[in-house]
Backbone as XML, in Angstrom:
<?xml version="1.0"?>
<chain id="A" units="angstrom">
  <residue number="1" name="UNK">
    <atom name="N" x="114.799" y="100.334" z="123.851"/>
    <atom name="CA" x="114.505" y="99.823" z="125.157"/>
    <atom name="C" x="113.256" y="98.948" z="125.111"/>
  </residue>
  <residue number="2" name="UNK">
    <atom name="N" x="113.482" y="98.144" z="125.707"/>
    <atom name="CA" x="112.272" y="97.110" z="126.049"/>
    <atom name="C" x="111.011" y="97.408" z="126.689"/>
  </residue>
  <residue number="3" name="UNK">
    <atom name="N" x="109.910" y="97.492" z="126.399"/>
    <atom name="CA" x="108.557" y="97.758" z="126.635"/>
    <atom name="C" x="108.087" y="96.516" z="128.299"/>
  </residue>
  <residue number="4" name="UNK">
    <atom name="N" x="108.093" y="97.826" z="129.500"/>
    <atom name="CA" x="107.813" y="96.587" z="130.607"/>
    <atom name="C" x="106.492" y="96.328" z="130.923"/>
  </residue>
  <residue number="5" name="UNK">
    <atom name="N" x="106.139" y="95.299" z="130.819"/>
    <atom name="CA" x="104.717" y="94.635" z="131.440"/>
    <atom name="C" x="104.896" y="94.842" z="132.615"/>
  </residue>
  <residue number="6" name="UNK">
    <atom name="N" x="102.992" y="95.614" z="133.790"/>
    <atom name="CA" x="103.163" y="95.599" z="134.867"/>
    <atom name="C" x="101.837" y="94.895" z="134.419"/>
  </residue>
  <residue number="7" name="UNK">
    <atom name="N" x="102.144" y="94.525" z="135.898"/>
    <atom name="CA" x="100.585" y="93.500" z="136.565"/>
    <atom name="C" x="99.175" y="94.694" z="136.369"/>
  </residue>
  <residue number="8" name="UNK">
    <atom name="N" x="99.915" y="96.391" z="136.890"/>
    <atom name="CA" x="98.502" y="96.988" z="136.909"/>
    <atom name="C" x="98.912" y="98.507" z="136.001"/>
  </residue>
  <residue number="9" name="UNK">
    <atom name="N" x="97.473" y="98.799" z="135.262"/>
    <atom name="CA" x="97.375" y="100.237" z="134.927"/>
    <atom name="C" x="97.550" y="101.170" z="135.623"/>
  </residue>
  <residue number="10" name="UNK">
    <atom name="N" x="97.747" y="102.059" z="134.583"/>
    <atom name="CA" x="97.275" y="103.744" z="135.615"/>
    <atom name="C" x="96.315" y="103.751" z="136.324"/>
  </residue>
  <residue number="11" name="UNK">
    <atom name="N" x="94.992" y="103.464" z="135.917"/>
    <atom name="CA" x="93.464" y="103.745" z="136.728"/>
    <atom name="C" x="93.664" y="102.601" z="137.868"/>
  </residue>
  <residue number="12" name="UNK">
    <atom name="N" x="94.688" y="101.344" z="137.696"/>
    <atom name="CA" x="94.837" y="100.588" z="139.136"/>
    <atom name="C" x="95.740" y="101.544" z="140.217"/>
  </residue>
  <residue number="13" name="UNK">
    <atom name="N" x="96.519" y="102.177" z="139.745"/>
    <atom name="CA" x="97.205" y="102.870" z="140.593"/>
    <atom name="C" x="96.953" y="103.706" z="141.511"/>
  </residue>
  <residue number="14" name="UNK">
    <atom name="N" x="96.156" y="104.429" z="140.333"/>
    <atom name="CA" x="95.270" y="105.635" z="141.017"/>
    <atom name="C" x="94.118" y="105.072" z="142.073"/>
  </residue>
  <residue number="15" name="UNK">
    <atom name="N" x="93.398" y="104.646" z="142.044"/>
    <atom name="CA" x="92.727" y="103.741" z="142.995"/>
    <atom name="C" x="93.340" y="103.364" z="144.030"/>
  </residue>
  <residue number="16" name="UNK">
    <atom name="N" x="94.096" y="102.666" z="143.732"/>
    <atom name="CA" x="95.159" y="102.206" z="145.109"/>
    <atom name="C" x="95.545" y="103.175" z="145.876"/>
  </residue>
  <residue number="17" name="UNK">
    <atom name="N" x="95.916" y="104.622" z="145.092"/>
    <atom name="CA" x="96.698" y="105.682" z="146.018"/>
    <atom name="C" x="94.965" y="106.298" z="147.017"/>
  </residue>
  <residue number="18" name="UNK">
    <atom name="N" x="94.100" y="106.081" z="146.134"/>
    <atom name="CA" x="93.294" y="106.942" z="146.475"/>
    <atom name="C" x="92.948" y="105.838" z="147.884"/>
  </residue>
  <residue number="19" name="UNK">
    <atom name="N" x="92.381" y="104.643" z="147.583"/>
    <atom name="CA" x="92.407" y="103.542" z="148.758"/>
    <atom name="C" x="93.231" y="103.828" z="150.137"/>
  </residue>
  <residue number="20" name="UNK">
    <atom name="N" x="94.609" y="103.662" z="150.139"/>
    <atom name="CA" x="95.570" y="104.352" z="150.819"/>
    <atom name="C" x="95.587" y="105.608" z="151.452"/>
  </residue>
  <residue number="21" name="UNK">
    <atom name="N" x="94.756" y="106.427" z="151.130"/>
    <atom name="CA" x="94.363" y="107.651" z="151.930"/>
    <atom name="C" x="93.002" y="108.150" z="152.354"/>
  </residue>
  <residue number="22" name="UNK">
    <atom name="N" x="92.288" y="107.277" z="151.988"/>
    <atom name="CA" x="91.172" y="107.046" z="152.487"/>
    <atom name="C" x="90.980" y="106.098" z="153.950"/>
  </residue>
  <residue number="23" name="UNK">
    <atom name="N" x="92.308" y="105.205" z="154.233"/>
    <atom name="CA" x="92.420" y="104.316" z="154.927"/>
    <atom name="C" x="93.062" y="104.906" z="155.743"/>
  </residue>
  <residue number="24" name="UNK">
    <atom name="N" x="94.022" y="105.665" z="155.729"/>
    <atom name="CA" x="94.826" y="106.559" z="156.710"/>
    <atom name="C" x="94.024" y="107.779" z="157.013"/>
  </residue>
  <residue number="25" name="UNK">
    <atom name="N" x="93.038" y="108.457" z="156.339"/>
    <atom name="CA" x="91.869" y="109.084" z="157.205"/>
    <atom name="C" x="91.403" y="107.918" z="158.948"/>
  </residue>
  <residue number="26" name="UNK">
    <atom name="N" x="90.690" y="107.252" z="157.283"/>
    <atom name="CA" x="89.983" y="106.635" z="158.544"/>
    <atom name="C" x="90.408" y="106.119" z="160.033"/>
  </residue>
  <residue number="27" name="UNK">
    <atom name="N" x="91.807" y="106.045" z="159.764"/>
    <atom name="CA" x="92.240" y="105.548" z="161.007"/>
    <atom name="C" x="92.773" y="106.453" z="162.005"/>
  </residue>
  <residue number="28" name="UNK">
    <atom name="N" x="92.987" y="108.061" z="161.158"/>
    <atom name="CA" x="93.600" y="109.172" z="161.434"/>
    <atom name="C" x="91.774" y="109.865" z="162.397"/>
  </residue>
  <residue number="29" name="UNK">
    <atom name="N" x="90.701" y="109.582" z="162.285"/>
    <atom name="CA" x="89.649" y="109.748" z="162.838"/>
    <atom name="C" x="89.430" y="109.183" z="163.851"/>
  </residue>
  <residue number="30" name="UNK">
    <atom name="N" x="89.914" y="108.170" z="164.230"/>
    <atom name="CA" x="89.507" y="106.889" z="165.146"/>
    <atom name="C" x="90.641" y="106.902" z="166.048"/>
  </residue>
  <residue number="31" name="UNK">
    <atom name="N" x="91.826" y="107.900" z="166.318"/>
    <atom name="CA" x="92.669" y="108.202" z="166.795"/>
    <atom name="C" x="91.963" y="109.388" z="167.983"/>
  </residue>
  <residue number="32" name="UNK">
    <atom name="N" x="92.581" y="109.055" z="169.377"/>
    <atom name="CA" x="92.560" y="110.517" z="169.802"/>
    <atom name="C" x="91.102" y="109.970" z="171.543"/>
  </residue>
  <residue number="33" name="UNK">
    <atom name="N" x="91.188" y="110.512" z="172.149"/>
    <atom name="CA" x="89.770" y="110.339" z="172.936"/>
    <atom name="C" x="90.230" y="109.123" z="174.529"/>
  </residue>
  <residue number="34" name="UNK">
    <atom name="N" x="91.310" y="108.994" z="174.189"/>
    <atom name="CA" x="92.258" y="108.546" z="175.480"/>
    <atom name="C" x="92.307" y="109.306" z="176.680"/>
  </residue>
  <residue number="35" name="UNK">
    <atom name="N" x="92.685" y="108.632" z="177.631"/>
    <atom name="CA" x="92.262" y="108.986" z="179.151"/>
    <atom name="C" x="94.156" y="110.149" z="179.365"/>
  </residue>
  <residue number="36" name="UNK">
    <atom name="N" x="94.055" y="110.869" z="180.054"/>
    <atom name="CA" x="95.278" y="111.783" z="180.454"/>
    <atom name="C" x="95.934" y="111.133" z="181.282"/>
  </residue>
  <residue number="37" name="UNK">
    <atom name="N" x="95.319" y="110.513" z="182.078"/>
    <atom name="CA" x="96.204" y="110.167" z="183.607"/>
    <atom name="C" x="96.596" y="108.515" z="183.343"/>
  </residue>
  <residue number="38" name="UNK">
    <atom name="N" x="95.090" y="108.034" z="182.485"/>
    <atom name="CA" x="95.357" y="106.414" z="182.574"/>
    <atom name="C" x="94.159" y="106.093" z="183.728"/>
  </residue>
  <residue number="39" name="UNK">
    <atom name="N" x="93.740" y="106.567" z="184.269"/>
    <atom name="CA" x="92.632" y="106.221" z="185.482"/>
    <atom name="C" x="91.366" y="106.442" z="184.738"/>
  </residue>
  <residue number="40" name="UNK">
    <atom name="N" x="91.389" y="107.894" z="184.875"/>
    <atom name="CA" x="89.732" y="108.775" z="184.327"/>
    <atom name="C" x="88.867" y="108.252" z="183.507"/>
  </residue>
  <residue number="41" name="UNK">
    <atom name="N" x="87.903" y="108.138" z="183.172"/>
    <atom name="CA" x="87.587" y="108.060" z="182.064"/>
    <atom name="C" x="86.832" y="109.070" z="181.099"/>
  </residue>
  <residue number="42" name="UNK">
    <atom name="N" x="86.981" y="108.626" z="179.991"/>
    <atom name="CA" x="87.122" y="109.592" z="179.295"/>
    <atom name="C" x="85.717" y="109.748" z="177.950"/>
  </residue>
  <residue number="43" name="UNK">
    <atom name="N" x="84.828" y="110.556" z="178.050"/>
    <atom name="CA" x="83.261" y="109.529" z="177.126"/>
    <atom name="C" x="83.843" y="109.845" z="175.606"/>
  </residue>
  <residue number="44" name="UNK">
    <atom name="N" x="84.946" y="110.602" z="175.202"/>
    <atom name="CA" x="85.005" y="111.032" z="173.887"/>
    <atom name="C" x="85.356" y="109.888" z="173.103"/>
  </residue>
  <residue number="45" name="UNK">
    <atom name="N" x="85.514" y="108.628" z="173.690"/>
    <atom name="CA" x="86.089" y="107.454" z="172.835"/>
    <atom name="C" x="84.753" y="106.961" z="172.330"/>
  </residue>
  <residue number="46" name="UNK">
    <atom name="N" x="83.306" y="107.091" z="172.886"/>
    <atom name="CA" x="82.675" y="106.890" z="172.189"/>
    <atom name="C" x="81.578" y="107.922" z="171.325"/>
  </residue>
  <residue number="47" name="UNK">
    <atom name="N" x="82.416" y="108.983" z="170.548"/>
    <atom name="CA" x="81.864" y="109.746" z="170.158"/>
    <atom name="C" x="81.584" y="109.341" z="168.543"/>
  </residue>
  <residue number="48" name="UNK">
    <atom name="N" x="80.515" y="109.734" z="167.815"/>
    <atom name="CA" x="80.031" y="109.129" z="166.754"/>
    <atom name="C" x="80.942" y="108.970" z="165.896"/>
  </residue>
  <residue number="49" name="UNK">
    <atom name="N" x="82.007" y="110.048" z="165.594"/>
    <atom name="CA" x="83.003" y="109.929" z="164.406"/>
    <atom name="C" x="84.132" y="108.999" z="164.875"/>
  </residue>
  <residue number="50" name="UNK">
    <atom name="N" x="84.244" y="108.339" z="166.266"/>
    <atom name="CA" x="84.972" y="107.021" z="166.330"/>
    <atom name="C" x="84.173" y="105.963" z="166.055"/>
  </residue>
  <residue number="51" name="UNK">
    <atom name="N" x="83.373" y="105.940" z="166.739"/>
    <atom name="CA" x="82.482" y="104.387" z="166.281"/>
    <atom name="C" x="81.677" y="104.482" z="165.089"/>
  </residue>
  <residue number="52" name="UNK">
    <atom name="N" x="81.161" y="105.402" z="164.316"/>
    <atom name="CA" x="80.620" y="105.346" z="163.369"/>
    <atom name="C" x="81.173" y="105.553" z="161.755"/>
  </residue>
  <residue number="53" name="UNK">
    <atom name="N" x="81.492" y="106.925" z="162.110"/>
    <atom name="CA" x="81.917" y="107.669" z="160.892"/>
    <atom name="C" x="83.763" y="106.865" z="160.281"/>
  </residue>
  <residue number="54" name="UNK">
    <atom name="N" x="84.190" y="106.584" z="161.652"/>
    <atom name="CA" x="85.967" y="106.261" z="160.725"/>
    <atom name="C" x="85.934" y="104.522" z="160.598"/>
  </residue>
  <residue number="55" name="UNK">
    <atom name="N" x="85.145" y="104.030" z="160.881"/>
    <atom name="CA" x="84.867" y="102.208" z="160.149"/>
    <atom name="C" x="84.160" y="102.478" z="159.282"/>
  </residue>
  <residue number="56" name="UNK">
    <atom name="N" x="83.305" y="103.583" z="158.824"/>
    <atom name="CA" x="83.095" y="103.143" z="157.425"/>
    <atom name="C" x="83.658" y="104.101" z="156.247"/>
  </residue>
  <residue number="57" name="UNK">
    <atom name="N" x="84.390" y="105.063" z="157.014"/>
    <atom name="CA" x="85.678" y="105.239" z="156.007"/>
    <atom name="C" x="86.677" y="104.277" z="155.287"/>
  </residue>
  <residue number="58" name="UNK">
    <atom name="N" x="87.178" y="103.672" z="156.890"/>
    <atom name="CA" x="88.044" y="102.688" z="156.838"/>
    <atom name="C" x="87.871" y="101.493" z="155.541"/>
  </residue>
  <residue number="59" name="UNK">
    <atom name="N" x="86.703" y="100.612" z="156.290"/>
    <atom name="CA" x="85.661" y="99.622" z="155.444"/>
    <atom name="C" x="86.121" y="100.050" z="153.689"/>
  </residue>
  <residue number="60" name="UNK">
    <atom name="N" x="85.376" y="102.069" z="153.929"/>
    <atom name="CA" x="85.121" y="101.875" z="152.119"/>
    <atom name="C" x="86.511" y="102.357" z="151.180"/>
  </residue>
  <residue number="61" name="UNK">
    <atom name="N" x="87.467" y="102.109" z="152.245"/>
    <atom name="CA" x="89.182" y="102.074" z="151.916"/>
    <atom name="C" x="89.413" y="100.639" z="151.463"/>
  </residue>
  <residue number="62" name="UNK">
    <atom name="N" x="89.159" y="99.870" z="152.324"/>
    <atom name="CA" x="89.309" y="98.469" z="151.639"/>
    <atom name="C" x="88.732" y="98.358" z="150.486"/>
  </residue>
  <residue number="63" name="UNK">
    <atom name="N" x="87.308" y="98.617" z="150.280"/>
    <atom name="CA" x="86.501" y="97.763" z="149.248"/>
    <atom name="C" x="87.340" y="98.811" z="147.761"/>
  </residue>
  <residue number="64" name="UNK">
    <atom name="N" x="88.009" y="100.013" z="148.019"/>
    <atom name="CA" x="88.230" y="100.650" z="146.784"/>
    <atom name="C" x="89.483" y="99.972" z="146.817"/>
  </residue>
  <residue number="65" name="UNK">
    <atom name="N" x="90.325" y="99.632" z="147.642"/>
    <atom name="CA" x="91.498" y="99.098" z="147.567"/>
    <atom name="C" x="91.489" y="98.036" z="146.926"/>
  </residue>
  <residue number="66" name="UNK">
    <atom name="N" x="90.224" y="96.934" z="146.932"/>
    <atom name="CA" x="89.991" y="95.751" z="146.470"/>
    <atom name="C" x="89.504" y="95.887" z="145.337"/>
  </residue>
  <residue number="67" name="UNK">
    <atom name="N" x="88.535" y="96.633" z="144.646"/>
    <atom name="CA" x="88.407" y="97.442" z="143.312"/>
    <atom name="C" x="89.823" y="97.344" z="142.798"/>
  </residue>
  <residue number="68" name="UNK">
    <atom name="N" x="90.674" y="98.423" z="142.636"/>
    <atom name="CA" x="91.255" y="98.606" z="142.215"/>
    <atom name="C" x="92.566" y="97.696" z="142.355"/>
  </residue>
  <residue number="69" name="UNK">
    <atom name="N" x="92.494" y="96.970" z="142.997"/>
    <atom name="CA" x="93.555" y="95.552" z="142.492"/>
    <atom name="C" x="93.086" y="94.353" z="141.717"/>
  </residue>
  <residue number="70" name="UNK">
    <atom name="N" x="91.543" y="94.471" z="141.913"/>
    <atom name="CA" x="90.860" y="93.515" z="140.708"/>
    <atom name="C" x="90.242" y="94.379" z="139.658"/>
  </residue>
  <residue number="71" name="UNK">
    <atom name="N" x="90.491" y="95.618" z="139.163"/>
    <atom name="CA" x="89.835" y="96.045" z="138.150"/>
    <atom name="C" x="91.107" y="95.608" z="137.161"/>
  </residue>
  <residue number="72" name="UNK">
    <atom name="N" x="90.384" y="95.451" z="135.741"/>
    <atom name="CA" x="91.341" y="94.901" z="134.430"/>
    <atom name="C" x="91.640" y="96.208" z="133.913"/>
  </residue>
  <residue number="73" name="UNK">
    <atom name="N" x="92.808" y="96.381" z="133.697"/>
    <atom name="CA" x="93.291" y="97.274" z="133.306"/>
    <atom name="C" x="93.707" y="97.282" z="131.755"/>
  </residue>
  <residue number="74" name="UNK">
    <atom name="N" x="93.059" y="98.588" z="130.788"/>
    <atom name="CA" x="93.018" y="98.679" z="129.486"/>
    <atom name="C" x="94.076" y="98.062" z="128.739"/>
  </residue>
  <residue number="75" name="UNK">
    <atom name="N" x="95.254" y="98.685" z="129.569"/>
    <atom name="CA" x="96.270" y="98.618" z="129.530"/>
    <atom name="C" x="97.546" y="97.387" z="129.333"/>
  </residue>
  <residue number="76" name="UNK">
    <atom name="N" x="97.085" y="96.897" z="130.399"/>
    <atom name="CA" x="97.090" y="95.536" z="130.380"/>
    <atom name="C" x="96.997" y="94.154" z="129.481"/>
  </residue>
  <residue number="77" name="UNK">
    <atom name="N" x="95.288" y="94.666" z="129.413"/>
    <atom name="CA" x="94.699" y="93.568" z="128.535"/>
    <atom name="C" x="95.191" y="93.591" z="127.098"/>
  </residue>
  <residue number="78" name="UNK">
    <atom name="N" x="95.635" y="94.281" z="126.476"/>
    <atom name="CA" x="95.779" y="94.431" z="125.032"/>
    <atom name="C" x="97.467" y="93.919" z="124.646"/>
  </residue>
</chain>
């Protein structure tokens, strides 16, 4: 059988998966703090772990996501 070239390694993969659930936290945090009726309002939308804590989850989902689609892979290179 023929030996297949991928674009990325294992350690890109892994990164990526890890990226990917770091990103679905973050957005899984930033969920939630909505009004019941649609009128009320409601102060939990601006509670620290929405505005603070799940954008820079989010954020450090991208930058590993972006890591790990530009890291060179051992694998790869040879």
């Amino acid at each position: 059988m023929a030996k297949r070239d991928f674009a990325f390694g294992k350690e890109n993969f892994i990164l990526i998966a890890i990226a990917i659930v770091f990103i679905v936290v973050g957005f899984m945090l930033m969920s939630g703090g909505g009004s019941v009726d649609g009128v009320s309002f409601n102060p939990e939308i601006f509670s620290t772990r929405r505005i603070v804590v799940a954008p820079i989850v989010t954020v450090l989902g991208f930058v590993i996501m972006i890591f790990g689609i530009l890291k060179k892979s051992k694998e790869v290179a040879e």
